[in-house]
Wavefront OBJ file of the C-alpha trace (Angstrom):
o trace
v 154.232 81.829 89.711
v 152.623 84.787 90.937
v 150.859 87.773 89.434
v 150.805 91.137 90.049
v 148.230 93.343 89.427
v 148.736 97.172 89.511
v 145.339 99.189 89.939
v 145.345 103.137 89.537
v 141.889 105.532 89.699
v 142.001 107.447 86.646
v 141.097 111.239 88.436
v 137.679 111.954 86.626
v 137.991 115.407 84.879
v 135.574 118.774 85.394
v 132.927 118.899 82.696
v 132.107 122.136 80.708
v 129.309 121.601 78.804
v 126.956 124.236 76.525
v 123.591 124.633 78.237
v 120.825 123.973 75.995
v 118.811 125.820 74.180
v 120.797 128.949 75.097
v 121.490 131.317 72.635
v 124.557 133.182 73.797
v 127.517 132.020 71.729
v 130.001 130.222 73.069
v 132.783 127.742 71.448
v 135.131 125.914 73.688
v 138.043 125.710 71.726
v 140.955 123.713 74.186
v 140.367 121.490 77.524
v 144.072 120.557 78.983
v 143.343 118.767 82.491
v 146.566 117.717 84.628
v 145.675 115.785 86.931
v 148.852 115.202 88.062
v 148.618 118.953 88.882
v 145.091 119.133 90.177
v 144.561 122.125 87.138
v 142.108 122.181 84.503
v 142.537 124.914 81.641
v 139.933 125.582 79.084
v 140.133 128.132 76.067
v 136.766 129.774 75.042
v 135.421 132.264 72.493
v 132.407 134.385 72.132
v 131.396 137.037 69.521
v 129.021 138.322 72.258
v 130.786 139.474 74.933
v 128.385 137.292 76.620
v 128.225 133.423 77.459
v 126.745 130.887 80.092
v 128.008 127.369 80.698
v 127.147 124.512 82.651
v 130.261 123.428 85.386
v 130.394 120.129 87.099
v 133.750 119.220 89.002
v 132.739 116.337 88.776
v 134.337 115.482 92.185
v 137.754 116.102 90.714
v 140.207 117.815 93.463
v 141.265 120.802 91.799
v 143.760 123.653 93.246
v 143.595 125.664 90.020
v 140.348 126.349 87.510
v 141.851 128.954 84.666
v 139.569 129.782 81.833
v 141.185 131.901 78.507
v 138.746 133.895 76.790
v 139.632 135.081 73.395
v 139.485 138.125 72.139
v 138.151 140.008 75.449
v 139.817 142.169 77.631
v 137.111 143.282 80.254
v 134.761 141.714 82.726
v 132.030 143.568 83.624
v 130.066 140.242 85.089
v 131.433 137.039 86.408
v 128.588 134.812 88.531
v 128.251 131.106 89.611
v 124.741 130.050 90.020
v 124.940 126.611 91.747
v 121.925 123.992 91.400
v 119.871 125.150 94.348
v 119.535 128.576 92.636
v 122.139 130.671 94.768
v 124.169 132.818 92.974
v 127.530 134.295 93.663
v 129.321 137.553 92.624
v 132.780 136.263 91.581
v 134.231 139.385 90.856
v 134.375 139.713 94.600
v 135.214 136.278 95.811
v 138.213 135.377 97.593
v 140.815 133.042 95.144
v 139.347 134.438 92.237
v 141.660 136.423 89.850
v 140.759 138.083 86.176
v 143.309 140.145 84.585
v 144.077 140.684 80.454
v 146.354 139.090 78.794
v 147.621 140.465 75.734
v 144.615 140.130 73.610
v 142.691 137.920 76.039
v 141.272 137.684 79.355
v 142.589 135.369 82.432
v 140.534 133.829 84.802
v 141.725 132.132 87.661
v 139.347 130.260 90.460
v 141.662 128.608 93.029
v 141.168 127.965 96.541
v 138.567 128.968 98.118
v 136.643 130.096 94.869
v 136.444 126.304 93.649
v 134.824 125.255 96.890
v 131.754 127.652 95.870
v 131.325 125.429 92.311
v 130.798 122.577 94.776
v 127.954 119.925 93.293
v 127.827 122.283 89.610
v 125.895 124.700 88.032
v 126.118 127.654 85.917
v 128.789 129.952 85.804
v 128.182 133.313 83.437
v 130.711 136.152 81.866
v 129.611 139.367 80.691
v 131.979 141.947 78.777
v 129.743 145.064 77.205
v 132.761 146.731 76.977
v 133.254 147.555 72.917
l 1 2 3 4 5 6 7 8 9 10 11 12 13 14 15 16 17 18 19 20 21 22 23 24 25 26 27 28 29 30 31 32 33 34 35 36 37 38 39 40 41 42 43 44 45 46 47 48 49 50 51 52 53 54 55 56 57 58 59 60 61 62 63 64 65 66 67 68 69 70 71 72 73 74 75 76 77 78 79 80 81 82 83 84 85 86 87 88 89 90 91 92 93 94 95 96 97 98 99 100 101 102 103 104 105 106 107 108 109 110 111 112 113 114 115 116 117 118 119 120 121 122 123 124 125 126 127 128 129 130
């Protein structure tokens, strides 16, 4: 009699997580990641028009990185601030796309945006727009 044993690597997924202490207002209401399609999709809201969260891949292998925000249809700031303190403009970064959506605003980081989120850090929005 023999056995056999069937082993699979569960993918891990990218954490979003509040950053502490921080006073801009943000809820994260929905987190859907595939990894069967490498895409991670994650529903937020903010009364502020402003918000700041900490991003770690995670060393997931994503092609697509779409984030919903409720209620807002502009983008006046979009930055990544990685953990050695560099920040990037991603308004104005290759494979990144923000466009509105009805009442909300799209967000899409795909290739080569993600590279940029590389070992984590912060990534901001800003709307002033009212």
């Amino acid at each position: 009699m023999s056995l056999l044993f069937a082993c699979s690597v569960i993918p891990k997924a990218p954490v979003i997580t509040r950053i502490p202490g921080d006073r801009r207002e943000i809820e994260i209401l929905k987190y859907d990641y595939l990894a069967v399609d490498s895409t991670a999709t994650v529903t937020l809201a903010s009364s502020l028009g402003i918000f700041a969260f900490d991003l770690n891949l995670n060393g997931a292998d994503l092609r697509k990185l779409t984030l919903i925000v409720q209620n807002q249809t502009h983008c006046e700031g979009l930055t990544f601030q990685d953990r050695a303190n560099k920040t990037t403009d991603l308004r104005h970064t290759s494979g990144v796309s923000v466009q509105k959506r009805g009442n909300d605003l799209l967000i899409e980081f795909g290739s080569p945006a993600l590279a940029i989120f590389g070992q984590g850090g912060r990534l901001q929005y800003v709307s002033q727009f009212r």
